[in-house]
VOPAGU-2260 file (C-alpha; in pm, 1 decimal, decimal comma):
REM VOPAGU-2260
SITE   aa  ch    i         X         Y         Z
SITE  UNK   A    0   -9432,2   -9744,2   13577,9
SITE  UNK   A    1   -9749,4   -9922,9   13529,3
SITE  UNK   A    2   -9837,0   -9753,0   13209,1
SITE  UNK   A    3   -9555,2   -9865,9   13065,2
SITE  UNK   A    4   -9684,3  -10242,7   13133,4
SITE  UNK   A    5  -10037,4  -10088,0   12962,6
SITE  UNK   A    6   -9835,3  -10072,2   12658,4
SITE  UNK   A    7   -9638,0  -10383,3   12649,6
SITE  UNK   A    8   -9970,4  -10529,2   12734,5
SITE  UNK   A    9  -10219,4  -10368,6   12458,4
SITE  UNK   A   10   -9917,4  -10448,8   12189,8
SITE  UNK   A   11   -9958,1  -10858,4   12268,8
SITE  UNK   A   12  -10342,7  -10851,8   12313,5
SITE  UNK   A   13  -10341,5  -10662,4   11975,0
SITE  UNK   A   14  -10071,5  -10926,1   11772,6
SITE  UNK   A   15  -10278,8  -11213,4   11921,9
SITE  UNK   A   16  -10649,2  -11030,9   11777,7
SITE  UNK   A   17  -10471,2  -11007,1   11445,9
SITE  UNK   A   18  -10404,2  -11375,1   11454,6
SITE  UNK   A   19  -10711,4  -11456,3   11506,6
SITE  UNK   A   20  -10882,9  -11242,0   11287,3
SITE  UNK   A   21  -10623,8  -11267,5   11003,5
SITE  UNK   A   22  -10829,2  -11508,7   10766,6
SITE  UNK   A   23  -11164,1  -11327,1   10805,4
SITE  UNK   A   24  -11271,4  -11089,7   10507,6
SITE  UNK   A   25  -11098,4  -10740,4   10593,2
SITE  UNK   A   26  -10697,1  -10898,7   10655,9
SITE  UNK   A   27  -10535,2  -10546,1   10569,1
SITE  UNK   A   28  -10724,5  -10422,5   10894,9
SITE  UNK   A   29  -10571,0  -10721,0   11073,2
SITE  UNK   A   30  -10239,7  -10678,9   10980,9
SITE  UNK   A   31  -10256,1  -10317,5   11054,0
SITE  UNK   A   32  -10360,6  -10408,8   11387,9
SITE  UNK   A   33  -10053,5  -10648,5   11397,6
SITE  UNK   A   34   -9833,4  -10396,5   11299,7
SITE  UNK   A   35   -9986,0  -10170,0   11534,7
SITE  UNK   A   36   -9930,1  -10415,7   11816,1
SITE  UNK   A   37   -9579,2  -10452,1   11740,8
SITE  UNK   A   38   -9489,6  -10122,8   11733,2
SITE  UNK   A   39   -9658,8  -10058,3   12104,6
SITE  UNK   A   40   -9489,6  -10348,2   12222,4
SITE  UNK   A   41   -9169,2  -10280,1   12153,1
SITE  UNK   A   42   -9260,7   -9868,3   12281,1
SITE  UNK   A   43   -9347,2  -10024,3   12579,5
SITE  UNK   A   44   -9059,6  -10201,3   12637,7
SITE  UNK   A   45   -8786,5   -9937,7   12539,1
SITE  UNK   A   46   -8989,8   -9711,7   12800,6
SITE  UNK   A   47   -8967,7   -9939,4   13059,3
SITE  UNK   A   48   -8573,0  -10006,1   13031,5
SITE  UNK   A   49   -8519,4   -9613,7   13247,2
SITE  UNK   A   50   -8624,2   -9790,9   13528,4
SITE  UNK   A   51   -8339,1  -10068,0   13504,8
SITE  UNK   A   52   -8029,7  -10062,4   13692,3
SITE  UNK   A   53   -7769,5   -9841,4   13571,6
SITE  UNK   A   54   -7534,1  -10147,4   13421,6
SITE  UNK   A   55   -7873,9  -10301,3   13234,1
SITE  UNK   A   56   -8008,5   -9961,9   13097,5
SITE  UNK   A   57   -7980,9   -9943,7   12714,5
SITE  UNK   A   58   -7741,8   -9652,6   12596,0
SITE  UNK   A   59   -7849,1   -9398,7   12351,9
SITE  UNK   A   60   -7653,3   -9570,3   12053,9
SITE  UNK   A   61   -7847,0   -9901,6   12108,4
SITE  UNK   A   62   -8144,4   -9743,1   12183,3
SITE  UNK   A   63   -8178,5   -9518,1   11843,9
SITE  UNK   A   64   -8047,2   -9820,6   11664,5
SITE  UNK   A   65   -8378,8  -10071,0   11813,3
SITE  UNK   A   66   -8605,5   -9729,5   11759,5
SITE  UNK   A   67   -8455,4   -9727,4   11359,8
SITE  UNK   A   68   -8506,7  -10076,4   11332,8
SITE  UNK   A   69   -8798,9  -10062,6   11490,7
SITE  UNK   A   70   -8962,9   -9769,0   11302,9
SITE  UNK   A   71   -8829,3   -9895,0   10968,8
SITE  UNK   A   72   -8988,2  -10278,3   10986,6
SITE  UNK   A   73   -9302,0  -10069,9   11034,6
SITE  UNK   A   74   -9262,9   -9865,1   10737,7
SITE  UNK   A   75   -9203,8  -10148,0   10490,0
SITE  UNK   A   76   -9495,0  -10294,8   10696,3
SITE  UNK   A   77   -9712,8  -10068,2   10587,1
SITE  UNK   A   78   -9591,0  -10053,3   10253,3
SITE  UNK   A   79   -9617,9  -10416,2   10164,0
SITE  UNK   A   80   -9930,4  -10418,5   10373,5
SITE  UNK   A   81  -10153,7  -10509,5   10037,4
SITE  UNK   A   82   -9888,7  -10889,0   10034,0
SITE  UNK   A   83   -9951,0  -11055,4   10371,7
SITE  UNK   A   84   -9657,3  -11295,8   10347,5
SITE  UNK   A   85   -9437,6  -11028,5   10277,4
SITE  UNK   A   86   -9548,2  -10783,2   10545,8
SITE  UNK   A   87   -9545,6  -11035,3   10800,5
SITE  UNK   A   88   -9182,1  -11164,2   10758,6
SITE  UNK   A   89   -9057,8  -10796,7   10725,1
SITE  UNK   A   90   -9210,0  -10747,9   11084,1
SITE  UNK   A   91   -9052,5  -11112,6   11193,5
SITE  UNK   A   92   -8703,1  -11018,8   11061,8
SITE  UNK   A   93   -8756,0  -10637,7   11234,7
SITE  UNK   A   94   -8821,2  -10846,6   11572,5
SITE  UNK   A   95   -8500,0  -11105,7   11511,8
SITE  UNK   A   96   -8312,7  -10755,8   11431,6
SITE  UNK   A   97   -8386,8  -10560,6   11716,3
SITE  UNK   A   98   -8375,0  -10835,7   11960,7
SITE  UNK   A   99   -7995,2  -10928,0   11790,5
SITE  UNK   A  100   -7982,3  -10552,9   11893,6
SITE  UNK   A  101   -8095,5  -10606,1   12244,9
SITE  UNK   A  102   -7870,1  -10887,5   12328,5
SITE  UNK   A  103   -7545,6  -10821,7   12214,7
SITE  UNK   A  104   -7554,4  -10486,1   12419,2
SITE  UNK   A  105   -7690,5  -10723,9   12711,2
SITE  UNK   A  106   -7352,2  -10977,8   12607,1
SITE  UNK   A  107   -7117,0  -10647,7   12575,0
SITE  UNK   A  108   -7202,4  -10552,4   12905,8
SITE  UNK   A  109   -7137,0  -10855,0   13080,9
SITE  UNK   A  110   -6748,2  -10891,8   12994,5
């Protein structure tokens, strides 16, 4: 269980080392690493949701849809890599997505 918390922890020590080394003279390496710490965060914490209780574990129809939404805010990532502003508010919108995602199964169970 611990290694799970490895990678939720890696993915937000690696978005807060692109921040700070975002204006410096390589920012495509940064923003890799951002999109690389995005991506482990959000592994991390899909992972970790098996050891929930059985009414807050994800189903497989919410899962594959935060894993699709996931894996495709990473792919235009890396495609728009070369436009910072872009990249960045593809990865912001993938977040808002998959969190959207997150909740209203978290809402659906609850009634």
């Amino acid at each position: 269980m611990v290694h799970f918390h490895y990678l939720i922890w890696f993915g937000i020590n690696l978005v807060t080392i692109a921040y700070d080394y975002i204006n410096i003279a390589h920012p495509r390496s940064a923003h890799m690493i951002l999109i690389g710490g995005v991506g482990l965060f959000y592994i991390g914490v899909l992972l970790h949701t098996i050891f929930n209780k059985k009414i807050h574990r994800l189903d497989r129809v919410t899962s594959v849809s935060i894993v699709i939404t996931i894996i495709a805010g990473e792919i235009i990532g890396f495609i728009f890599i070369d436009s910072i502003p872009i990249s960045t508010s593809v990865l912001l919108i993938t977040g808002i997505i998959a969190d959207a995602i997150f909740t209203r199964f978290n809402f659906a169970r609850r009634i």
